[in-house]
N, C-alpha and C positions, 0 to 999 in steps of 0.2 A: 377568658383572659386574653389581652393584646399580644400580639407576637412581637418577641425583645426588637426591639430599632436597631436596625446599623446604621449610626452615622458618619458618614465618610464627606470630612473635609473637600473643598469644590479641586483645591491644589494636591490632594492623595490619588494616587492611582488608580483607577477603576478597575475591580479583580474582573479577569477575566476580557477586559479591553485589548484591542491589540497597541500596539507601542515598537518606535524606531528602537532599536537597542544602539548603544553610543560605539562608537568605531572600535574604540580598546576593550569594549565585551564582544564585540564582531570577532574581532584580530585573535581572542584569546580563544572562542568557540572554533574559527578555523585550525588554529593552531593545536587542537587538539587529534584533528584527523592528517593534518601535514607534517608538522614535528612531533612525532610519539614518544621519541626518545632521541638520546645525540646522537645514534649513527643515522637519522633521519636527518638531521641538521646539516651531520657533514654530508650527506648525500646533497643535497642540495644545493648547497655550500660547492663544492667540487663540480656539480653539474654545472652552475654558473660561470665557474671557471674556463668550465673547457667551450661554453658556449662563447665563451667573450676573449677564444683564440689564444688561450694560455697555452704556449709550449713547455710552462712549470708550475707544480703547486704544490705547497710544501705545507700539510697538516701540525698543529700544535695542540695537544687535547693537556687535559689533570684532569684525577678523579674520574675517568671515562667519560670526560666530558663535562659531566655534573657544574666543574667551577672553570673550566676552560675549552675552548673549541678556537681556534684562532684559522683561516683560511687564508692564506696570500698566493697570489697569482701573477705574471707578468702579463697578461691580456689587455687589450684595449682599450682598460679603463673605462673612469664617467665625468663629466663634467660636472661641475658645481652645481647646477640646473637641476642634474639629474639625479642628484643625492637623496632630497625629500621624495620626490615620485617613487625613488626605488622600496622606497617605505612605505607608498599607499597598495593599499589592494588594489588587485587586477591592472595597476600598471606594469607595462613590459618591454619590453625590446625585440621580443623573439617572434610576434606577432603582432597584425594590425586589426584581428578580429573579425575579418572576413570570408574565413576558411579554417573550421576549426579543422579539419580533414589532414589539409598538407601543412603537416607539422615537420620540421627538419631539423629542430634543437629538442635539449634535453629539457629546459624546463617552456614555459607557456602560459603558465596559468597566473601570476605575477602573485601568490601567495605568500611563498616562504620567507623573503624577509619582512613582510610587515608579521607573518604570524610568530618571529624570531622576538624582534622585538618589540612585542606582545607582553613575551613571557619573559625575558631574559634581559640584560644589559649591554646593548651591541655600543659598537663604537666601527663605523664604515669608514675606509679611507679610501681613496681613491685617486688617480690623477691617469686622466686623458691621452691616450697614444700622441706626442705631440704639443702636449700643454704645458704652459710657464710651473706650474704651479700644482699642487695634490691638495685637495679638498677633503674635511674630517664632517661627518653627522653623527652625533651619538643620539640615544635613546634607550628608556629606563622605564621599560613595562607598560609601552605605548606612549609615553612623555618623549617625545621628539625634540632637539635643541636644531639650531639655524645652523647653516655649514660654517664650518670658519675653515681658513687656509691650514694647511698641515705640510709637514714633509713625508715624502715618497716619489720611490722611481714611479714609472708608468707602471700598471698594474692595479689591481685591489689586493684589500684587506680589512677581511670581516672577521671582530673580535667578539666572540659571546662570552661573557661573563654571571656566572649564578645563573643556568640556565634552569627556567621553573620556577625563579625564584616567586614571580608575580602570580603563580599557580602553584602553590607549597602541596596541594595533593595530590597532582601529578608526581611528583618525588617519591610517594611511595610508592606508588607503582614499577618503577625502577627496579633493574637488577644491582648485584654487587659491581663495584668500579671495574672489579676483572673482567665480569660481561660482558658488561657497557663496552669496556676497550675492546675486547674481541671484536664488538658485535659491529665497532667501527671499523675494527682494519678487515674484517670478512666485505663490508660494506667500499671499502676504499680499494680493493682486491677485485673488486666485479668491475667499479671504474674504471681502474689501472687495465682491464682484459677489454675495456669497450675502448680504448685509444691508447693502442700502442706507441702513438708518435708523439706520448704526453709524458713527462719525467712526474715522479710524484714521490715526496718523503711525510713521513709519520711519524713525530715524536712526542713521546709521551714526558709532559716535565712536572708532572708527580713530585711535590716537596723540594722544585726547584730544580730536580737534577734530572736534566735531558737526556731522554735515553730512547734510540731509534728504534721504531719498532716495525719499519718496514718502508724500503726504498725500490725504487726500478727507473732506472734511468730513460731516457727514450729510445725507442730501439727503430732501425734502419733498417733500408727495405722497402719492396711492396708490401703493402696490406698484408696479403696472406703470411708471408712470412714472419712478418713485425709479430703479426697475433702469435707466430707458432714461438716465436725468440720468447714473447712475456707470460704466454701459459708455462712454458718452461722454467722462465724466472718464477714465477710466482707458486707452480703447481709442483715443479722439481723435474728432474730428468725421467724420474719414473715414469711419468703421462707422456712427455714429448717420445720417446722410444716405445710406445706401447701405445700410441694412438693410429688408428686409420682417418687419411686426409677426405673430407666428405666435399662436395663435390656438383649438384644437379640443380636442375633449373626443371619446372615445368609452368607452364601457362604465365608465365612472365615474374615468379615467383623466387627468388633464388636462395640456397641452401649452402653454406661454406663452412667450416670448421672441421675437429678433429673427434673420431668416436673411440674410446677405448677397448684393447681387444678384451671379450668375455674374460678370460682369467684374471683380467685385471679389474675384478668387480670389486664394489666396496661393499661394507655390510651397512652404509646408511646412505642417503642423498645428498651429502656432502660437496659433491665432486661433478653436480651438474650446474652447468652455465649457458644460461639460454639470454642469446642477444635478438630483435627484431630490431631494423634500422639505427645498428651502434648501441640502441636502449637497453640495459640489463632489463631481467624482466623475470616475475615468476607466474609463468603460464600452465594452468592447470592441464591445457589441449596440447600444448606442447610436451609438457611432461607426463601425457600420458601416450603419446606416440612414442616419446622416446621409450618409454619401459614398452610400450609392444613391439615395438622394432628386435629389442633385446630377449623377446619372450620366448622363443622357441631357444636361447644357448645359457639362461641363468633361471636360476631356481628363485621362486618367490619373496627370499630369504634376501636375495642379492642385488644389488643396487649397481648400475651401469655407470660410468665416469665420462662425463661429454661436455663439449664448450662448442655448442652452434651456433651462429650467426646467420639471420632471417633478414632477406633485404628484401626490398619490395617498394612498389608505386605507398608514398604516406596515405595517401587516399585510401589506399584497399586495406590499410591497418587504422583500427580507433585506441588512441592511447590516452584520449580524455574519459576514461571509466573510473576511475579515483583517482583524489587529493594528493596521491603518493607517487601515482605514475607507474606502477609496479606492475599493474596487468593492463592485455591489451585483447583487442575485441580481433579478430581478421572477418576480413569480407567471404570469402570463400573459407571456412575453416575446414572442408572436409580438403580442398584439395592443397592445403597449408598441411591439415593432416597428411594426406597422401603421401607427397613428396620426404616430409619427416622419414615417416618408414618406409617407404621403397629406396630413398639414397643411403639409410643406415644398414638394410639387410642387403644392399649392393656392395656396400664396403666391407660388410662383415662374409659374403661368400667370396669374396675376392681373396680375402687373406687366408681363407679356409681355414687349418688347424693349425697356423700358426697360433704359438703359446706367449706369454707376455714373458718377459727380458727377468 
């Protein structure tokens, strides 16, 4: 007996052929490791903002996000020109692609709004530090329309609407809109601690009726203090009166921020905040120096309360390790280790037995 035929038309696809995939399955593939959910979005979103010199940014979400995300800024803005490019992959501003190393902004990789508007219905507005005139692009699940003139001060604003809609099974993946909210303003809370000299408001308008869910003005000062004024604002008096000021530098390495005293342990990880070059960041090396720094005054049970800030040459740190940005590689990690816990058990026999407030 003949073995059955496949005939496959000369215009069907070859199984198992390789094939370009079209830009709007690109966009939606990226966008599933970039934007996982809206406080991914508004990270990004806000990252932008503060890259492109905003002294303000005032968040608008519904639904946690799900049917609203709105981002406005007073920055630098973009020109008409630069409206569609901001929508192509790997275009950017932040780099020239010559040095993935010395990285000195928050975003780089020029993904998140083509992978935005992939999935969801943006509407970009924009107008140029300086220019006659503010320029509008919308785009509708990779369908891109031509800029036309719009009104707006100088600044952006980027509007998501139905976000997922173009990807309906990403949806359920999703938490409840209360998550979602949460899991924004925790996300816009780490921002707010990585640029104190930045004002930022939060409102959630849910069924129309706008309701704030979290504001911090810009706070004044040097550096050090600015951070110590908006963990205050943001973490409460409890942390700022029960924090020790850290402090140490080694091998060109530097180590700033606040550690809380042992009795004022939490019972989860709530309450750590680990910055390298302004970047929030969740570092596994990092946070396991800090719980050994803390090892010998808390019991296994108990979680330490800290907001570090890691500065350093961008070169000796890689923060192109994922799509999200969120971990980062260091060149010397033992002695990034080191420094962690020899400045933390420094501050901590400093205070001795003093008890928290």
């Amino acid at each position: 007996m003949s073995a059955p035929s496949h005939n496959i038309e000369p215009s069907d696809p070859v199984p198992g052929r390789i094939r370009r995939l079209s830009a709007a399955a690109a966009n939606r593939i990226a966008a599933g490791e970039v934007i996982e959910r809206p406080a991914a979005a508004v990270k990004e979103l806000v990252e932008n903002a503060i890259d492109a010199g905003a002294s303000r940014v005032d968040i608008a979400i519904a639904e946690g996000g799900k049917t609203l995300i709105r981002v406005s800024d007073d920055g630098f803005g973009m020109v008409a020109e630069e409206l569609p490019l901001a929508l192509e992959r790997h275009a950017t501003s932040k780099i020239d692609g010559s040095d993935l190393l010395n990285i000195r902004t928050f975003g780089f990789r020029g993904e998140a709004l083509p992978s935005m508007a992939a999935v969801a219905r943006m509407k970009l507005t924009s107008r140029a530090d300086g220019a006659d005139e503010a320029w509008m692009i919308e785009a509708r699940g990779g369908d891109i329309d031509a800029p036309k003139p719009a009104a707006r001060r100088a600044g952006t604003e980027v509007e998501l609407r139905d976000l997922f809609y173009a990807t309906p099974a990403r949806l359920k993946f999703l938490k409840t809109d209360r998550a979602e909210t949460q899991a924004i303003s925790e996300t816009l809370k780490r921002l707010a601690m990585a640029a104190p000299n930045v004002a930022f408001t939060l409102t959630d308008q849910t069924d129309g009726k706008p309701r704030e869910l979290f504001r911090a003005e810009a706070e004044q000062g040097d550096l050090f203090d600015a951070r110590l004024a908006r963990l205050r604002r943001i973490l409460g008096t409890g942390f700022a009166e029960n924090a020790l000021p850290v402090d140490a530098e080694r091998e060109g390495l530097r180590l700033t921020g606040w550690a809380a005293l042992p009795t004022y342990s939490r019972g989860s990880a709530t309450q750590q905040f680990l910055f390298v070059n302004g970047r929030p960041v969740r570092d596994k090396m990092m946070v396991g120096a800090l719980k050994g720094a803390y090892a010998d005054f808390l019991s296994r049970e108990r979680h330490p309360a800290a907001a570090l800030f890691f500065d350093c040459d961008p070169e000796r740190v890689d923060v192109n390790v994922h799509p999200a940005k969120t971990e980062v590689r260091f060149r010397e990690a033992a002695v990034a280790r080191g420094l962690i816990v020899s400045a933390l058990r420094h501050a901590l026999a400093e205070a001795g037995h003093r008890a928290s407030t």
